[in-house]
N, CA, C and O of each residue as an XYZ file, in Angstrom:
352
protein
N     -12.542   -125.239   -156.893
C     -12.895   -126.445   -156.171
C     -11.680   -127.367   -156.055
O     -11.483   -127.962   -154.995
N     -11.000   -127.486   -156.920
C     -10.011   -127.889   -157.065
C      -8.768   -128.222   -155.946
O      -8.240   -129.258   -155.540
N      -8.577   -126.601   -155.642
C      -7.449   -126.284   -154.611
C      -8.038   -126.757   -153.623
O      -7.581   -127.719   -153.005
N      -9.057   -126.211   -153.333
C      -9.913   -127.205   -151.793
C      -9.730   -128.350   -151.732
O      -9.383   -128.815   -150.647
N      -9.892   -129.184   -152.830
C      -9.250   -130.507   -152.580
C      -8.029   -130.759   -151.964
O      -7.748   -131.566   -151.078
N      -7.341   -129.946   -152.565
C      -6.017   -130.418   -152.418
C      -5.874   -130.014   -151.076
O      -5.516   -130.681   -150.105
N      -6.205   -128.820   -151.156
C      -5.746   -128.542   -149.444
C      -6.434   -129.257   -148.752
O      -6.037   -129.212   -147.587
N      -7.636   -130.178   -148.945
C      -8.469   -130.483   -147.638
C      -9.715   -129.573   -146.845
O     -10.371   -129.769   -145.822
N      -9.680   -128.515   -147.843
C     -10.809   -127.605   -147.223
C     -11.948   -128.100   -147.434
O     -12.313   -127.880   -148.589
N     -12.979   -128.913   -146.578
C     -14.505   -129.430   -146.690
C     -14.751   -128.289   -146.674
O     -14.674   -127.839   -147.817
N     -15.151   -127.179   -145.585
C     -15.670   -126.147   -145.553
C     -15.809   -124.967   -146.866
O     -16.772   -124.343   -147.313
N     -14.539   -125.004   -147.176
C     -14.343   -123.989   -148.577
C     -15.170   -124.817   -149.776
O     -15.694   -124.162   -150.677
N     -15.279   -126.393   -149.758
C     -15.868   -127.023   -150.663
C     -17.505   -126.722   -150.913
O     -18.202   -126.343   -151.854
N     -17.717   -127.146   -149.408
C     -19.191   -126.646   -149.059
C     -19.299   -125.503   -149.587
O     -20.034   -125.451   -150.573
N     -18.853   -124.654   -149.285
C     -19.121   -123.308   -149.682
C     -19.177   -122.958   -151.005
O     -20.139   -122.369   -151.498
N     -18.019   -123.348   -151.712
C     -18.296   -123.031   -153.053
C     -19.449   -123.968   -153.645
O     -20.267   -123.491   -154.431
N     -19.498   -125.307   -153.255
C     -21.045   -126.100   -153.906
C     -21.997   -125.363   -153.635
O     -22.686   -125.266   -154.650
N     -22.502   -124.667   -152.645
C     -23.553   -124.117   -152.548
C     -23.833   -123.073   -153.232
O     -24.981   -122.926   -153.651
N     -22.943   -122.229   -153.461
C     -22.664   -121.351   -154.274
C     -22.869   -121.461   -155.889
O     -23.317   -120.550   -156.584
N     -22.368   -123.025   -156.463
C     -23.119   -123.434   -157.500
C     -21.505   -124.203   -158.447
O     -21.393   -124.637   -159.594
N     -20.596   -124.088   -157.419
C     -19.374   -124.813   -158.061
C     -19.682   -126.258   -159.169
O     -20.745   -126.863   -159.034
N     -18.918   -126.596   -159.964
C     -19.322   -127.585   -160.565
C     -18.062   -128.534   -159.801
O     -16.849   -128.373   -159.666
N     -18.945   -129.496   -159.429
C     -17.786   -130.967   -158.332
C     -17.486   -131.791   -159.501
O     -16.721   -132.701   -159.183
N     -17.918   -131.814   -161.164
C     -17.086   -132.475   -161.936
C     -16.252   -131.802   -162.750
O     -15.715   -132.407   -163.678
N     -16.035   -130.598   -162.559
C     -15.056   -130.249   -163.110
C     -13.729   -130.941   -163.655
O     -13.112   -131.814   -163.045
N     -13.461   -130.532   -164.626
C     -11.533   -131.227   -164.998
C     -10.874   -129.871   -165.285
O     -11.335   -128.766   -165.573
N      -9.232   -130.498   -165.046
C      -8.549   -129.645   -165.341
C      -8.157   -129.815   -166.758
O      -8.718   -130.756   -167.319
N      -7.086   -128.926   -167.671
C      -6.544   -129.368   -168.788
C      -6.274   -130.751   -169.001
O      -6.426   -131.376   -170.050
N      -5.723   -131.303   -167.543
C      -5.115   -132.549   -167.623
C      -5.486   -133.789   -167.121
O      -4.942   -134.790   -166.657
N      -7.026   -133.220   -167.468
C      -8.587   -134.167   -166.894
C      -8.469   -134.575   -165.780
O      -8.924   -135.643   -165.371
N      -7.608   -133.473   -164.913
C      -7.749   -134.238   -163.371
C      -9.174   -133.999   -162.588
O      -9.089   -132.857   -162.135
N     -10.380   -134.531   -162.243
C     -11.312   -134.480   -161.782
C     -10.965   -133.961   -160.400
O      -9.909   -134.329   -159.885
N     -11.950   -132.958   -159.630
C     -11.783   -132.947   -158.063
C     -11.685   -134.013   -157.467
O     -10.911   -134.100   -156.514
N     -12.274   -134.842   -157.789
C     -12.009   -135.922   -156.914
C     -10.588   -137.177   -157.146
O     -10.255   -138.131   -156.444
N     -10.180   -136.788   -158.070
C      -8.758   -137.126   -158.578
C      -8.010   -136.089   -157.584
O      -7.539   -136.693   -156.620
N      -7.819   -134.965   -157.558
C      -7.506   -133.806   -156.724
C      -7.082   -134.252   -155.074
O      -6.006   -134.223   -154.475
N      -8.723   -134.749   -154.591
C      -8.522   -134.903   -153.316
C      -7.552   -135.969   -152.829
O      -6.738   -136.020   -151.908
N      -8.004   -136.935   -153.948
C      -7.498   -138.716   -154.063
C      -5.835   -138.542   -153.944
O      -5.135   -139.080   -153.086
N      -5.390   -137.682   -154.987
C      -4.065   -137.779   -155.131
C      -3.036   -136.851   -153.739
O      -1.815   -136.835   -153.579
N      -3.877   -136.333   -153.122
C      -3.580   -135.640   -152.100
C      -3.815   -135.981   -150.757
O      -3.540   -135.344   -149.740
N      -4.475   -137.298   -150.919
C      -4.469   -137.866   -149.385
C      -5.789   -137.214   -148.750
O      -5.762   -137.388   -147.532
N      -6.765   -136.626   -149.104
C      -7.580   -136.027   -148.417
C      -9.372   -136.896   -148.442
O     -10.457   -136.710   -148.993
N      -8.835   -137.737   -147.607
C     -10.499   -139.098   -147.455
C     -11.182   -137.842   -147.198
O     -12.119   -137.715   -147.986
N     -11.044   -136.645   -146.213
C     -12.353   -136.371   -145.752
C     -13.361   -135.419   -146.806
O     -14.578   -135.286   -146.683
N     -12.243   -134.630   -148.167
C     -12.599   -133.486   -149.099
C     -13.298   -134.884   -149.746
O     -14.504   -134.982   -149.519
N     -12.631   -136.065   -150.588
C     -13.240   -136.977   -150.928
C     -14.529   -137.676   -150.647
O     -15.198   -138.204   -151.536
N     -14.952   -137.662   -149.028
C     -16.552   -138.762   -148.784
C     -16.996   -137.238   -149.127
O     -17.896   -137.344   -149.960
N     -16.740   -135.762   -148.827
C     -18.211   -134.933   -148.693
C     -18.181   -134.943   -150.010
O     -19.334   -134.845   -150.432
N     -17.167   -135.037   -151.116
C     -17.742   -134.991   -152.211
C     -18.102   -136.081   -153.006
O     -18.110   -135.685   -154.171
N     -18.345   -137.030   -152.954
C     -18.887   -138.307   -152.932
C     -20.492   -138.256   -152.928
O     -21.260   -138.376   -153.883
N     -20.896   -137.946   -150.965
C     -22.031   -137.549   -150.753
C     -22.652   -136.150   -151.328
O     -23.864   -135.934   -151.339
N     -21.639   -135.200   -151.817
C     -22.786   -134.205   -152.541
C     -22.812   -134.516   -154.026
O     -23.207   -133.561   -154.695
N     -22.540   -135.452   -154.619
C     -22.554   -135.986   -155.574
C     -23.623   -136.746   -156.030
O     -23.999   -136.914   -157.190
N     -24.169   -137.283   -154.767
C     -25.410   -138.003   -154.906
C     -25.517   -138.893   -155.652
O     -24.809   -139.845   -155.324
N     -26.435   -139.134   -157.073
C     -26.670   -140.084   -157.875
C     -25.800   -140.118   -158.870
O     -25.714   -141.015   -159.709
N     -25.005   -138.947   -158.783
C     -24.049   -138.581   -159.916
C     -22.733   -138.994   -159.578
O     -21.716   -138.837   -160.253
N     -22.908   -139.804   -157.927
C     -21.425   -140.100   -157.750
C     -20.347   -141.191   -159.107
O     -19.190   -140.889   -159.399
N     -20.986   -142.219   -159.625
C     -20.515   -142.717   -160.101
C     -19.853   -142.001   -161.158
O     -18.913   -142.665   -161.595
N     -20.024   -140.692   -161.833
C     -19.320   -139.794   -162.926
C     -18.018   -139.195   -162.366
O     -17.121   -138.800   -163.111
N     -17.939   -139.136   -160.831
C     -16.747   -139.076   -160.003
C     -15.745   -140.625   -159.673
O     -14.603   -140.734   -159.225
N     -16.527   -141.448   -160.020
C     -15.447   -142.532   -159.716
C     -15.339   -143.367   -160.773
O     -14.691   -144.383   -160.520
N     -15.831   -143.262   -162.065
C     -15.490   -143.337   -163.321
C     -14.483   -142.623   -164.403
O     -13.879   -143.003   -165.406
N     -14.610   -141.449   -163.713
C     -13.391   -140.621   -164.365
C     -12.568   -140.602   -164.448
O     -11.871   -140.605   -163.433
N     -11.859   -140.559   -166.023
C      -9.974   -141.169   -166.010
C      -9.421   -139.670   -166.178
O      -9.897   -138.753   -166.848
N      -8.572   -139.689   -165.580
C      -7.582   -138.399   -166.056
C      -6.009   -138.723   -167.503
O      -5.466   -139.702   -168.016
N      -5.959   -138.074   -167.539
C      -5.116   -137.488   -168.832
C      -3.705   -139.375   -169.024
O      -3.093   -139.947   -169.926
N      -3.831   -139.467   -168.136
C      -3.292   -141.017   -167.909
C      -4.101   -142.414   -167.583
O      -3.752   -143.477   -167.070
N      -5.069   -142.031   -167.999
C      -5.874   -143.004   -167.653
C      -6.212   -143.726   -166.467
O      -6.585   -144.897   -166.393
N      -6.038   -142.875   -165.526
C      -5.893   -143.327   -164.205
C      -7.215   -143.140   -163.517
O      -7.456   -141.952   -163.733
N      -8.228   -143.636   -162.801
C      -8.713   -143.382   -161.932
C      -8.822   -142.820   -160.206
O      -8.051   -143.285   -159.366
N      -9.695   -141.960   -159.907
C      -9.166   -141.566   -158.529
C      -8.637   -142.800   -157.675
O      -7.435   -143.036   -157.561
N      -9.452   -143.426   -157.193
C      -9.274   -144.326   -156.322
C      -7.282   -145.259   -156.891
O      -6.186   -145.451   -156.363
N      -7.647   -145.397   -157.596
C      -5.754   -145.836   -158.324
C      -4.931   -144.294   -157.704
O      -3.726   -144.537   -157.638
N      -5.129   -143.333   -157.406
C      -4.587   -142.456   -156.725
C      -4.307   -142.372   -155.303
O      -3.285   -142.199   -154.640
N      -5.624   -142.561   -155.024
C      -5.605   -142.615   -153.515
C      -5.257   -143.973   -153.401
O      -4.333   -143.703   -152.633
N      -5.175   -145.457   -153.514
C      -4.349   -145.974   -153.568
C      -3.125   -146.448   -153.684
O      -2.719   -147.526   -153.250
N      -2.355   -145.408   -154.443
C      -0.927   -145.018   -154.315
C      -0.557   -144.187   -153.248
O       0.374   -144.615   -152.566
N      -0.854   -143.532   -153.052
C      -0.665   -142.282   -151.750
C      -0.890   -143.114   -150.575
O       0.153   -143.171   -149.923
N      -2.074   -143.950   -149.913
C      -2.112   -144.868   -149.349
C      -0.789   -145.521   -148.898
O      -0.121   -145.412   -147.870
N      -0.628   -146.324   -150.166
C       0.848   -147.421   -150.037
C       2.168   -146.536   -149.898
O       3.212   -146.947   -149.393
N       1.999   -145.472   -150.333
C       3.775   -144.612   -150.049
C       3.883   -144.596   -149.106
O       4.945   -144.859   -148.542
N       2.206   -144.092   -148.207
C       2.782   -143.436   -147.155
C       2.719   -144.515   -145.873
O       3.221   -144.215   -144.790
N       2.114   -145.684   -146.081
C       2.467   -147.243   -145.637
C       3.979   -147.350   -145.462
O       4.477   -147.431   -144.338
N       4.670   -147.350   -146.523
C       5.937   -147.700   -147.265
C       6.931   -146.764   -146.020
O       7.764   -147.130   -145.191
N       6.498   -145.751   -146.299
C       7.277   -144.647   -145.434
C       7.461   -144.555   -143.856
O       8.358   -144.125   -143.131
N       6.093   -145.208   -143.619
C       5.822   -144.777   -141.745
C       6.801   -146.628   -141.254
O       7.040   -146.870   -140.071
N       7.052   -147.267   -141.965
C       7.418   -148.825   -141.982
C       9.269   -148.820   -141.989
O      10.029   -149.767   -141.786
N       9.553   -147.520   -142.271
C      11.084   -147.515   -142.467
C      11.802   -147.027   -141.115
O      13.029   -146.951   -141.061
């Protein structure tokens, strides 16, 4: 589930959720999928997994990884770089 994030695959996401993937997964380095998508720029792997998250979304946007970081503090950095970048 993971790599789908990163790459941006909704479809491969879908697929493996249905299949029975776990969307809270962590890595060694407690990066959550949705840390995954966040840190990779990918809003759209991020809302479907949000919405298949359902009531459980908040265990996705509570989750700190290995730095104590939250997704959204991810996708908020990636955000501003790439602000930073298109501005030069």
């Amino acid at each position: 589930m993971h790599w789908a994030a990163i790459g941006g695959h909704t479809a491969a996401g879908q697929a493996l959720a249905d299949a029975g993937a776990n969307l809270f997964a962590m890595t060694t380095s407690q990066m959550s999928v949705l840390h995954a998508s966040s840190e990779a720029g990918r809003a759209g792997f991020s809302d479907f997994l949000v919405k298949r998250a359902g009531d459980r979304k908040n265990e996705l946007f509570n989750a700190r990884d290995a730095s104590g970081k939250l997704a959204i503090e991810l996708a908020t950095m990636v955000s501003l770089f790439r602000l930073s970048t298109s501005i030069q």
